[in-house]
C-alpha positions as CSV (number, residue, x, y, z in Angstrom):
1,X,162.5,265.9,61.0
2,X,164.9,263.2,63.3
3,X,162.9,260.3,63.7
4,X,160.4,260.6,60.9
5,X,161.2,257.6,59.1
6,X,160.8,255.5,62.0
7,X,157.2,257.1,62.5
8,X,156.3,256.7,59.1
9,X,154.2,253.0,58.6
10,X,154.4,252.3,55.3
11,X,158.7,252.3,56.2
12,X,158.1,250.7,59.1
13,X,156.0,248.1,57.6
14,X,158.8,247.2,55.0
15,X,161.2,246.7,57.3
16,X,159.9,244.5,59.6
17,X,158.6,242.4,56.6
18,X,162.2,242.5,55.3
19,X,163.1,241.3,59.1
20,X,160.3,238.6,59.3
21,X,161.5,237.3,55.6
22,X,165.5,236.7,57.1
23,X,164.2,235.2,60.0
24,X,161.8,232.4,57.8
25,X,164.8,231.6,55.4
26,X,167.3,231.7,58.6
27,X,164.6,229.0,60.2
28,X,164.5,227.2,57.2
29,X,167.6,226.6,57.0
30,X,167.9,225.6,60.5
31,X,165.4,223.2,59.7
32,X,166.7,221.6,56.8
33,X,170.2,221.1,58.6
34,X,168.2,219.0,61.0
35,X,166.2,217.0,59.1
36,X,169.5,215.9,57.1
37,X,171.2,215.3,60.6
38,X,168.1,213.5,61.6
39,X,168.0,211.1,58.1
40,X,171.3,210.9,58.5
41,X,171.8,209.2,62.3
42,X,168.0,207.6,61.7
43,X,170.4,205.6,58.6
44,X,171.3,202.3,60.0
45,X,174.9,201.1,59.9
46,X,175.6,198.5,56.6
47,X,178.0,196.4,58.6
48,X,176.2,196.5,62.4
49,X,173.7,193.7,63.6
50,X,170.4,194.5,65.0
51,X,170.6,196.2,67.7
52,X,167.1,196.7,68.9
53,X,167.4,193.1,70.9
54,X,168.7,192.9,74.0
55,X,171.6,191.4,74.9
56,X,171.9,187.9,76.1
57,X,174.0,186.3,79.3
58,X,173.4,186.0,82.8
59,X,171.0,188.4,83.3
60,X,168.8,188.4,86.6
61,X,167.0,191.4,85.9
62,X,167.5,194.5,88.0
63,X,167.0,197.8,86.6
64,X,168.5,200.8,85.5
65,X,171.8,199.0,84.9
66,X,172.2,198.1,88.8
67,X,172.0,194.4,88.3
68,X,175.6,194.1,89.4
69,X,175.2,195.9,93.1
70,X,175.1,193.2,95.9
71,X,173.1,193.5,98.6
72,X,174.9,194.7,101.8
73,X,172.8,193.7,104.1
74,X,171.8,189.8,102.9
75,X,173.7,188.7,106.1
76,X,173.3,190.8,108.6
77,X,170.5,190.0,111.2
78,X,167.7,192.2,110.0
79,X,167.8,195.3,112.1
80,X,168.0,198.1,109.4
């Protein structure tokens, strides 16, 4: 009679039930420590300014933060 029990529905039934209810409350749990991490960064600062404006100063707009690269070849005589 080896490997009845694993043939037999009704057992088999229960167990993966049993395995399907662990993994829900495992996943809810998962998802509950995110949503707390997530209201918890989303929770601006007391003492911090606005930071959704951008900054101010001598800007000349590049972008993608390369605003400060010169241009190598402004002098030379145009032959790339």
């Amino acid at each position: 009679m080896s490997g009845y029990t694993a043939q037999d529905g009704s057992w088999k039934a229960k167990e993966q039930s049993e395995e399907a209810r662990f993994a829900h409350e495992r996943e809810q749990q998962q998802l509950a420590a995110l949503r707390e991490k997530l209201e918890k960064d989303s929770a601006p600062p007391s003492n911090s300014t606005n930071s959704s404006t951008l900054p101010t100063g001598d800007i000349e707009g590049g972008y993608g933060g390369q605003e400060d690269l010169e241009d190598r070849y402004a002098t030379t005589s145009g032959e790339h």
